[in-house]
C-alpha positions in Angstrom: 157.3 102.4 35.0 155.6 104.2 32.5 158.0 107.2 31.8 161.1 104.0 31.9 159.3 102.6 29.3 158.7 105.7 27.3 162.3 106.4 27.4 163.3 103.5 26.4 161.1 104.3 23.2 162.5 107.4 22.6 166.1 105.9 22.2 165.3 103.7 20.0 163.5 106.7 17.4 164.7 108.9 14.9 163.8 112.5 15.2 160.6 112.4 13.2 159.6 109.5 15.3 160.1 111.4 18.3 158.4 114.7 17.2 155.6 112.9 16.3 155.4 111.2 19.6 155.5 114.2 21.3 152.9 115.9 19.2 151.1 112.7 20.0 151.2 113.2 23.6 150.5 116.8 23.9 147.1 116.0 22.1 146.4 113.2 24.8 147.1 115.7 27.4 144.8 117.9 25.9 142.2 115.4 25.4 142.3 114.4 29.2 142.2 118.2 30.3 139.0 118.6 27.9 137.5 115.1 29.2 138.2 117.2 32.7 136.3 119.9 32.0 133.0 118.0 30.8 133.2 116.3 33.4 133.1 119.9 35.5 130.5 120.9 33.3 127.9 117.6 33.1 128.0 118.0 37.0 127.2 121.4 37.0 124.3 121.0 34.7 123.2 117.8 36.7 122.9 120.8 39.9 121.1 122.9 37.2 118.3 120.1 36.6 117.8 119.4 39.9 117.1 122.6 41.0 114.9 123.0 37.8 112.8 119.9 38.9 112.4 121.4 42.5 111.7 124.9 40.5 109.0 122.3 38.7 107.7 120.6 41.2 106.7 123.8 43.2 104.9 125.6 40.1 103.1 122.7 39.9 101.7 123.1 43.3 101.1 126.5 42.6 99.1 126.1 39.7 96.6 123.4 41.5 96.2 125.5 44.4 95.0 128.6 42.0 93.1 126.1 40.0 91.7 125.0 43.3 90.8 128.8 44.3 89.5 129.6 41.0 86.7 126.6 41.2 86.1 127.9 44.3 86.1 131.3 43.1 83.4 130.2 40.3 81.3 128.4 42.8 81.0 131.4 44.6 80.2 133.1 42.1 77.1 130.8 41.3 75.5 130.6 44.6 75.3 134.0 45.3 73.9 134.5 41.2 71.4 131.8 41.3 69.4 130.2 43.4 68.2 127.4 40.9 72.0 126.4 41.1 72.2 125.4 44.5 72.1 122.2 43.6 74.7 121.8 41.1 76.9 123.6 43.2 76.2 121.0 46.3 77.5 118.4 44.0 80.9 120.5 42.7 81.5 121.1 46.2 81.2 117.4 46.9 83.7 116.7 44.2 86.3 119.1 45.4 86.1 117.7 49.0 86.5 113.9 47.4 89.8 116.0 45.8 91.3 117.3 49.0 91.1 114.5 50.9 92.6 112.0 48.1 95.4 115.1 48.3 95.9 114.5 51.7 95.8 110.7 51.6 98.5 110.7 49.3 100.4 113.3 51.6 100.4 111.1 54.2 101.7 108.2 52.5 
């Protein structure tokens, strides 16, 4: 229907008319292959961010388990330093068994 029409168009154009509507089309062509290839590309960088936000979400769990091993680390550290600490250290251990089990209450949600 569309190229009928087009033809139709063409009959009815001088020479300029029709150059110019061929340039005209080429460019649209062009324009829709280019449209094409974004479209290639915005999905491929969609894949890209997802995998980034895994890649994300897994340093992040990294990065609380060493901060979890380095509190433990420095409360190590001060019971076997100091006595006079014990105390203090009952209450950071305390703490960081309040923060494990709100970690695994919100795992099992």
């Amino acid at each position: 229907m569309q190229t009928l029409l087009l033809r139709i168009v063409r009959c009815s154009m001088n020479g300029d008319q029709r150059k110019l509507l061929s340039t005209f089309e080429v460019r649209v062509n062009e324009l829709i292959r280019y449209c094409d290839s974004l479209k290639i590309e915005v999905e491929a960088l969609r894949e890209q961010l997802t995998e980034k936000d895994v890649e994300v979400e897994l340093l992040i769990e990294r990065l609380n388990t060493l901060n979890t091993e380095n509190e433990l680390l420095r409360l190590a550290k001060t019971l076997s330093s100091n006595p006079e600490e014990m105390e203090k250290a009952k209450k950071r251990i305390s703490k960081i068994v309040r923060e494990v089990d709100k970690c695994i209450a919100l795992l099992n949600e």
